[in-house]
C-alpha positions in Angstrom: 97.0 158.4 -75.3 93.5 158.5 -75.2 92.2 162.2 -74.7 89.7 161.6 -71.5 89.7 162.9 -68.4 88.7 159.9 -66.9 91.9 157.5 -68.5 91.2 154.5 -66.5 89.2 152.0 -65.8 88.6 150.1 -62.7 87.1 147.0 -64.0 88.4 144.0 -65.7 85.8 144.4 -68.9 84.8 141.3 -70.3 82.4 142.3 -73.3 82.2 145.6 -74.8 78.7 146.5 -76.6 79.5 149.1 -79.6 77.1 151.3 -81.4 77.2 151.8 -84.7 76.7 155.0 -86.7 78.4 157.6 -85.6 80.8 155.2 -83.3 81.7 152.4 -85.6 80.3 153.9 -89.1 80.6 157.2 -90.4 77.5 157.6 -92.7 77.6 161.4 -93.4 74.6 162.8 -92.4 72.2 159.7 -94.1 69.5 159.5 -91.1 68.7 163.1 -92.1 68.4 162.3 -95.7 66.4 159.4 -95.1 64.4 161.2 -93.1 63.4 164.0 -95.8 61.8 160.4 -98.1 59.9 159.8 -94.7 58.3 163.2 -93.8 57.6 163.4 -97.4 55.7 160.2 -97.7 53.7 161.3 -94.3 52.8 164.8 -96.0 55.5 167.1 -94.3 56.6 169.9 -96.8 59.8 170.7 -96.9 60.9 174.0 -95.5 57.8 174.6 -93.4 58.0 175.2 -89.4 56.9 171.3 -89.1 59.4 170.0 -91.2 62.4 172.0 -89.2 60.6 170.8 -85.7 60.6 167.5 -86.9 64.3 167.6 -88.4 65.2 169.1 -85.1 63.8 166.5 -82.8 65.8 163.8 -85.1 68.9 165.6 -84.9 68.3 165.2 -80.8 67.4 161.9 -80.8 70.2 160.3 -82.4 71.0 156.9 -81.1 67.0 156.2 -80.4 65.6 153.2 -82.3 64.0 154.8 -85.5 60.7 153.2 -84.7 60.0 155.4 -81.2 61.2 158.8 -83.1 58.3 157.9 -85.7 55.9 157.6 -83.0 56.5 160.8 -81.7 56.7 162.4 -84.4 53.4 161.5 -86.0 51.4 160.1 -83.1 50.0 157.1 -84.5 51.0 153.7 -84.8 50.1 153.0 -89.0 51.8 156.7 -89.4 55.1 156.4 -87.4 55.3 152.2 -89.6 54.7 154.0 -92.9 57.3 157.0 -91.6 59.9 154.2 -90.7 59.4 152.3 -93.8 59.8 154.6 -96.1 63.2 155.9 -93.9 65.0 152.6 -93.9 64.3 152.3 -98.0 66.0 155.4 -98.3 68.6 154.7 -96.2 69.4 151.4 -97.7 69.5 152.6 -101.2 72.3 155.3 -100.1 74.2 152.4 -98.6 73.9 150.7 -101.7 75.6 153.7 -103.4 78.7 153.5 -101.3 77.6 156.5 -98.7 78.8 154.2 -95.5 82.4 153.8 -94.4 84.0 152.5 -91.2 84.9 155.1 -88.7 89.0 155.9 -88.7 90.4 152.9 -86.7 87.3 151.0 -85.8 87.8 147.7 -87.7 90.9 147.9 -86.1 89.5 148.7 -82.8 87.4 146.1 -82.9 90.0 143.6 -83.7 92.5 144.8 -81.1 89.5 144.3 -78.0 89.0 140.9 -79.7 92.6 140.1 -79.3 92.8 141.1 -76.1 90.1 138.4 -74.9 86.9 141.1 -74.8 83.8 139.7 -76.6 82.3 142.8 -79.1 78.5 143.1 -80.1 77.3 145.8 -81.9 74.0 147.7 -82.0 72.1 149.9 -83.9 68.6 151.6 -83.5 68.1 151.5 -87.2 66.0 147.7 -87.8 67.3 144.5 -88.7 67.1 145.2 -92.6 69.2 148.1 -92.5 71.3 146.8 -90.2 72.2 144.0 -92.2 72.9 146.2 -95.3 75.5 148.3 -93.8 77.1 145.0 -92.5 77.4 143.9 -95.8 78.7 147.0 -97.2 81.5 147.1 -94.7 82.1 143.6 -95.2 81.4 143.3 -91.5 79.3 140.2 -91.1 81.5 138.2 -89.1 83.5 140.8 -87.2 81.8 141.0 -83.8 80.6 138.1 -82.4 77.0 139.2 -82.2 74.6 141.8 -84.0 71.9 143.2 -82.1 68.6 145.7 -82.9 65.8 146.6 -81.0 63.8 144.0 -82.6 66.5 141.2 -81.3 65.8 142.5 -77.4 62.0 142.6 -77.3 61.2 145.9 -79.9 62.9 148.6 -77.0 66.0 150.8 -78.3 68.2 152.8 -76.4 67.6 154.9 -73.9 66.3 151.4 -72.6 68.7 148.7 -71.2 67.8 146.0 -73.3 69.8 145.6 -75.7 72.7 145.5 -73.7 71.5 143.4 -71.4 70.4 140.4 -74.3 74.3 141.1 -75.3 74.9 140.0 -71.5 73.0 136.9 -71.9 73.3 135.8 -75.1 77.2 136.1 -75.3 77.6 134.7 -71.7 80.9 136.9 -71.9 80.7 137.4 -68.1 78.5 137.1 -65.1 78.7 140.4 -64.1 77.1 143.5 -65.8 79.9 145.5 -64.3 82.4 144.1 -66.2 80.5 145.8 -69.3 81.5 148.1 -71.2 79.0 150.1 -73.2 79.9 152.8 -76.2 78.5 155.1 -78.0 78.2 158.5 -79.5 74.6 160.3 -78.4 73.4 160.5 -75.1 71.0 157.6 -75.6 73.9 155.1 -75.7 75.3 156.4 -72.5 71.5 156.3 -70.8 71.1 152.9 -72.2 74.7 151.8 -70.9 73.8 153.2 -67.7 70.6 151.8 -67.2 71.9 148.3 -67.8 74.1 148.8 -64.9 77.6 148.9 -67.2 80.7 149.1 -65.2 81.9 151.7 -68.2 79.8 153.7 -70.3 82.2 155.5 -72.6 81.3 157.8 -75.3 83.1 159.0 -78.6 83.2 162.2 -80.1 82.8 161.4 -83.7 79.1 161.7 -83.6 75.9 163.3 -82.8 77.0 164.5 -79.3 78.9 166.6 -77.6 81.5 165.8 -74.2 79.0 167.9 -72.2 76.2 165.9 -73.3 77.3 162.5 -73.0 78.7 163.4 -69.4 75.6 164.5 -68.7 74.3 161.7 -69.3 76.3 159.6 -67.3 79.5 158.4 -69.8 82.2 157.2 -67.3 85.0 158.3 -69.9 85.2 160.4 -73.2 87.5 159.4 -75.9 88.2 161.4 -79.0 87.3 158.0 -81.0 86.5 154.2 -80.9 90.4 154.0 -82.3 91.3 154.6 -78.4 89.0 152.2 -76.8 91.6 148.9 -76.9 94.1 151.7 -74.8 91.4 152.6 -72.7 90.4 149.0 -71.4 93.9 148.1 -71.1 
């Protein structure tokens, strides 16, 4: 049984908007790695109290689109491009050497809610390029029925709504926000599922956040993993 203290819910949920690492993909700390070639390329030296700041605010902003960490991180715009260019090289050269894997059960998951009649989009905050790449090393292209990154809903990650709201209208899975669901694993994929109104914003603890966190803010149900989702819903 799913372990949430919240085991049902109350709506019948229609299209069901996934993140992706940490929820979907397990990619073994790779944002941080990446981010190392990116602080390097903007002059950061490793080890210094900038470098650990910086590391530090990553680590807290997990699920944010890459883009808007660069911008506060080094201010200005031709910095934070340069900072996110350099990241999503990096990370799509440790795709390419196999450091990307599906998270226990998701495929499956993912199959299961499609079975059961639920559309499934999934999301990222990393850009369309990178995205791409770890669809193609999963061999994931044609699993959900939509892909989405901030660039595909007007340039605005998570916490914003918008990304769950272009899944709304572009899959035309329902006509009711409330019979979204919306899942993640950081705090930013519960604000964004929130924000866009979702009658279930559910996190998963096989990522960046904790239970207290994503209660905090606002996950309608914990579950130990996406595996449990389909049970969930049902």
């Amino acid at each position: 049984m799913p372990q949430t203290d919240n085991p049902t819910t109350d709506r019948d949920i229609r299209l069901v908007v996934l993140d992706m690492a940490g929820t979907t993909v397990a990619d073994g700390g790779l944002v941080e790695r990446a981010f190392e070639a990116a602080a390097a390329e903007l002059g950061v030296a490793p080890g210094s109290a900038d470098h650990e700041a910086k590391l530090a605010y990553v680590r807290a902003t997990m699920g944010e689109s890459k883009i808007s960490v660069f911008r506060h991180l080094f201010g200005d715009e031709d910095s934070a491009r340069r900072a996110n260019t350099v990241f999503e090289k990096a990370y799509g050269a440790l795709i390419g050497e196999g450091l990307v894997t599906p998270v226990d059960g998701a495929r499956e998951a993912i199959g299961e809610l499609t079975a059961d009649g639920r559309t499934v989009v999934l999301t990222t905050g990393f850009a369309r390029a990178t995205q791409d790449a770890i669809l193609d090393a999963l061999g994931w292209r044609d699993l959900a029925a939509l892909t989405l990154c901030p660039a595909d809903a007007g340039g605005r990650g998570r916490p914003y709504p918008d990304m769950v709201l272009e899944a709304f209208l572009r899959t035309r899975a329902t006509d009711d926000v409330r019979q979204v669901a919306v899942v993640g694993d950081t705090a930013y994929d519960m604000a964004s599922g929130v924000h866009a109104g979702a009658g279930a914003v559910v996190g998963v603890l096989t990522g960046a956040h904790e239970r207290e966190a994503l209660r905090e803010a606002g996950a309608t149900h914990v579950i130990a993993s996406v595996s449990e989702l389909p049970a969930l819903l049902r």
